[in-house]
C-alpha positions as CSV (number, residue, x, y, z in Angstrom):
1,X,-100.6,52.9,64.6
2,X,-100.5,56.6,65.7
3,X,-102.2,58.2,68.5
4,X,-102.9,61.4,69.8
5,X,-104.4,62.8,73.2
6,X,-105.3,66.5,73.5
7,X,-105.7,67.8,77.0
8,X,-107.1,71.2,77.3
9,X,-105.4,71.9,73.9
10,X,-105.7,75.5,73.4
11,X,-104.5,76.9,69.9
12,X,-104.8,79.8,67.6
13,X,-103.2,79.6,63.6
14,X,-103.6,81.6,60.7
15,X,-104.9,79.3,57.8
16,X,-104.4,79.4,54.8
17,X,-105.1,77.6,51.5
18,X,-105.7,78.4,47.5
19,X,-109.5,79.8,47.8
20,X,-109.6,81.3,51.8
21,X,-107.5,82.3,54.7
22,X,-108.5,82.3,58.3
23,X,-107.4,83.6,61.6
24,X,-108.8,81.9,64.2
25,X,-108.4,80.6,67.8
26,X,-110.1,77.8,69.5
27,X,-111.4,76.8,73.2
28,X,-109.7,74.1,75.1
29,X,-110.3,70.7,74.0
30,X,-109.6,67.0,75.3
31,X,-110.0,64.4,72.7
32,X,-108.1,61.6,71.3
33,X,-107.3,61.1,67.8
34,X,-106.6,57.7,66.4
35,X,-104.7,56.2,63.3
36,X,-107.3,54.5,60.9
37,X,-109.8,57.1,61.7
38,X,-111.5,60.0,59.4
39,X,-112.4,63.5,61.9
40,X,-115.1,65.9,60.6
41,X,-114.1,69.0,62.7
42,X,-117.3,70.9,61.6
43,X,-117.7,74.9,62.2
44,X,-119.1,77.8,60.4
45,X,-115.9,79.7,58.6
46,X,-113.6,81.2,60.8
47,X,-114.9,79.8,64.0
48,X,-111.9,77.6,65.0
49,X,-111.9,73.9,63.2
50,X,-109.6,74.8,60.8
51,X,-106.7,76.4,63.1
52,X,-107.7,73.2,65.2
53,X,-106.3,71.0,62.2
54,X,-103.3,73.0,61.6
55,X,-102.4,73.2,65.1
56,X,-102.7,69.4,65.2
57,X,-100.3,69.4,62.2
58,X,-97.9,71.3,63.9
59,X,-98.6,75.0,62.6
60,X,-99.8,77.6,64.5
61,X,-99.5,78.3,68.2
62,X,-100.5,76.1,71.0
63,X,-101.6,78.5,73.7
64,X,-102.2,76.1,77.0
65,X,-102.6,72.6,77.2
66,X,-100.9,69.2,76.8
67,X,-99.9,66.5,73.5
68,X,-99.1,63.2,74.0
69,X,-98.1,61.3,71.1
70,X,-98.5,57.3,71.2
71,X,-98.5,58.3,75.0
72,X,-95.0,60.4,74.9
73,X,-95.6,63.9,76.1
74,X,-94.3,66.2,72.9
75,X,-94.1,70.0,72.1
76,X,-97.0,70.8,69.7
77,X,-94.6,71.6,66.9
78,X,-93.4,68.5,66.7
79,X,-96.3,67.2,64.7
80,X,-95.3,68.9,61.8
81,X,-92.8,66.0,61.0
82,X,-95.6,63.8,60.7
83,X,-98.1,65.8,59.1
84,X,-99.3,66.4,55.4
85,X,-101.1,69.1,54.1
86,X,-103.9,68.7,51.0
87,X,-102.4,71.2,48.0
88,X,-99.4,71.2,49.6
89,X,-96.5,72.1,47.0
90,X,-93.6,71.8,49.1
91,X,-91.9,69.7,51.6
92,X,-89.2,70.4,53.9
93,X,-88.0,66.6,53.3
94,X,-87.6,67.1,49.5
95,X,-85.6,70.3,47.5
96,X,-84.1,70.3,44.3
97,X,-82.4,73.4,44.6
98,X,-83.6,75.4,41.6
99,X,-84.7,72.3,39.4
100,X,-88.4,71.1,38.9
101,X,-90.3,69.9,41.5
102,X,-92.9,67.2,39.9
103,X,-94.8,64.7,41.1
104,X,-92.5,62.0,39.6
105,X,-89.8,63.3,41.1
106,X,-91.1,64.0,44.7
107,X,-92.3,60.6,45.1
108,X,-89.4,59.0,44.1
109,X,-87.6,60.8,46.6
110,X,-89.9,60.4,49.1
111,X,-89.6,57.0,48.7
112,X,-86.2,56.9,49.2
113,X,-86.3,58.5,52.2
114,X,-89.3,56.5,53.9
115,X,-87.9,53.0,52.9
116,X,-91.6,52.1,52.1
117,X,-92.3,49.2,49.9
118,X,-94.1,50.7,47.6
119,X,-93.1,51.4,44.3
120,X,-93.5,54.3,41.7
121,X,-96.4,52.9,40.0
122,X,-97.9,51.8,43.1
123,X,-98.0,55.4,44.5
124,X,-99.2,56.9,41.0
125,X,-102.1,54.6,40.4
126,X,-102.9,54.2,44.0
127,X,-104.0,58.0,43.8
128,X,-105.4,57.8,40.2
129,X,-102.6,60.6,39.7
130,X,-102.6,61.6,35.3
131,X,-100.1,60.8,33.2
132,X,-100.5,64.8,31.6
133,X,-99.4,66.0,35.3
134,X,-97.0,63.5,36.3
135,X,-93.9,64.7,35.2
136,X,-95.2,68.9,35.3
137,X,-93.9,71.1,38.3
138,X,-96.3,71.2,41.0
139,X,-97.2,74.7,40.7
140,X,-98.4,73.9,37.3
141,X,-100.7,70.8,37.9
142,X,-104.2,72.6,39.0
143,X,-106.6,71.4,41.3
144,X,-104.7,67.9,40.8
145,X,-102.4,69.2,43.5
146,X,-104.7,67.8,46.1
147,X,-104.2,64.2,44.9
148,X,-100.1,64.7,44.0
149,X,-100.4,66.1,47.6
150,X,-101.6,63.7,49.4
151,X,-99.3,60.7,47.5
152,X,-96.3,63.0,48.2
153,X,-97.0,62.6,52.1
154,X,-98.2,58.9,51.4
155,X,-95.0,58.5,50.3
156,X,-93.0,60.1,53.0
157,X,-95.0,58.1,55.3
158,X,-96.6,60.8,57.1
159,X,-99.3,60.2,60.1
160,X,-101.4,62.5,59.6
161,X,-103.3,64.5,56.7
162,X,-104.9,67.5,57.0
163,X,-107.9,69.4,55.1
164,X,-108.3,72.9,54.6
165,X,-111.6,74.2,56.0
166,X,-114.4,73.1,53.0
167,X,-117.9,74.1,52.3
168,X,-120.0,72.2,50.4
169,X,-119.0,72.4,47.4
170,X,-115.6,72.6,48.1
171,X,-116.3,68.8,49.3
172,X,-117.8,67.6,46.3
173,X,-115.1,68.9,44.0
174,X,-112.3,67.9,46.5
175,X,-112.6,65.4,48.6
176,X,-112.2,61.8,46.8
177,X,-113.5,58.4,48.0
178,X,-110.9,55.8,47.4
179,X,-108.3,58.3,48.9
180,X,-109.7,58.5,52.0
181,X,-110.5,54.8,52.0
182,X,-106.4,54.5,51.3
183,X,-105.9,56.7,54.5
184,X,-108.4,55.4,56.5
185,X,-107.2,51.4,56.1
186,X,-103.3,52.8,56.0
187,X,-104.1,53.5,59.8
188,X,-103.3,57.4,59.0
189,X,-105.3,59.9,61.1
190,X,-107.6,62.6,58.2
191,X,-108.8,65.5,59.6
192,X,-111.7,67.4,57.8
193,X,-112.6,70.8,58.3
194,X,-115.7,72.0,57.2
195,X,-119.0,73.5,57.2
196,X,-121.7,73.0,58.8
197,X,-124.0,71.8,55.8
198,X,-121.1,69.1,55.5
199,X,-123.0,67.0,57.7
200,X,-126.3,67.1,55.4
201,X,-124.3,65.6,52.6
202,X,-123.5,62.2,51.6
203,X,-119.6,62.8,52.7
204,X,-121.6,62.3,56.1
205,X,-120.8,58.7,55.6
206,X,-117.1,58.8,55.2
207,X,-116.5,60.1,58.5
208,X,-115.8,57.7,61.5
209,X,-116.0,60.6,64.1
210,X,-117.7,64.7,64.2
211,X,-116.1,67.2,66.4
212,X,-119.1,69.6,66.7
213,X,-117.3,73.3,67.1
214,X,-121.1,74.4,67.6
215,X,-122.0,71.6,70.2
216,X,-119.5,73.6,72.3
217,X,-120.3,77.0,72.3
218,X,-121.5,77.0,75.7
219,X,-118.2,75.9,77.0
220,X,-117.1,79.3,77.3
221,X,-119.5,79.3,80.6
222,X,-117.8,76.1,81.7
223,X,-114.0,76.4,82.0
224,X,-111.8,78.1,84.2
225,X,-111.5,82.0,84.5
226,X,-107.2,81.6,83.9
227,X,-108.7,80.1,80.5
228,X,-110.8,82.7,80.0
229,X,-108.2,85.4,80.1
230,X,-106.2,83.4,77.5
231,X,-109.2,83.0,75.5
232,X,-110.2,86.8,75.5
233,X,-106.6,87.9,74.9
234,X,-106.6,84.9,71.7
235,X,-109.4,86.2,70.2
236,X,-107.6,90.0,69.8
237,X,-104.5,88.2,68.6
């Protein structure tokens, strides 16, 4: 099972999915993430949980502080091999030259490469994935892409799967149930970004641990004055 120990992790990224795009930095943060785990990173837009969960997939820039994966020290970037991204549409494991990408066909590669024992049909109907976008390129398969996504990096057998930053609604259209359950008892590590209101709704219950970006606004006060140059010269990046 994977584990991850942030010590006065410092990071910036530029985020990006379909509907938004971010840049954003974050203060330093010590915290250990566990496989079989669900993490609401909750902030108001902009205000650093989201470059927090694309730093911890590997993307963006760690600025200062150390990683230590199942207690090895490691170079931030080197997450990115075990991380998967919701709506995701490609994968640095997986080309086809100029042919069609598809679910179909990205699983079954995956698959190949992992070694996992799962099947095909496993994968497909273990994410509810249609038969109408099975076979379709992924840049043709809609909001879907979230589910095909997330089975792609099942199937790769990545560590860790990571949300774009959502607002309330963005959860309720989004974020599915039986997915996360699959995550959660595959001893993966799920990080959420999201709003605020996130908390007030029943997708409350579905995560085993908040980071409160807000709880920590006063932190500024509280860490060194070598961090606070980086931080000032972070937030003009």
């Amino acid at each position: 099972m994977i584990s991850i120990k942030l010590i006065n992790f410092m990071g910036k990224a530029i985020c990006r999915s379909e509907i938004y795009s971010s840049k954003e930095s974050f203060i330093p943060i010590t915290y250990d993430l566990s496989g079989g785990n669900i993490y609401g990173l909750i902030s108001d837009f902009g205000r650093g949980s989201w470059a927090l969960a694309t730093c911890v997939g590997g993307m963006g820039d760690c600025v200062d502080g150390e990683i230590y994966l199942d207690d090895k020290k490691i170079e931030h970037k080197e997450l990115a091999n075990y991380s998967c991204y919701m709506g995701q549409t490609t994968f640095s494991e997986i080309s086809l030259g100029n042919g069609v990408l598809s679910a179909k066909t990205c699983i079954e590669r995956a698959l190949s490469i992992s070694k996992l024992p799962n099947t095909l049909h496993d994968i497909k109907n273990s994410f509810c994935l249609s038969d109408e976008r099975f076979e379709r390129d992924l840049k043709y398969v809609s909001g879907e892409i979230w589910r095909i996504s997330a089975a792609i990096g099942f199937a790769l057998d990545k560590k860790i799967f990571c949300y774009p930053w959502l607002n309330t609604h963005d959860a309720m259209v989004s974020l599915d149930y039986n997915i996360l359950d699959l995550l959660r008892r595959s001893k993966k590590i799920v990080l959420i970004p999201a709003c605020r209101g996130f908390v007030k709704t029943p997708y409350k219950n579905v995560l085993d641990h908040i980071i409160d970006f807000h709880a920590y606004q006063k932190s500024y006060f509280h860490i060194s004055s070598e961090e606070r140059k980086k931080l000032r010269k972070m937030k003009y990046w």
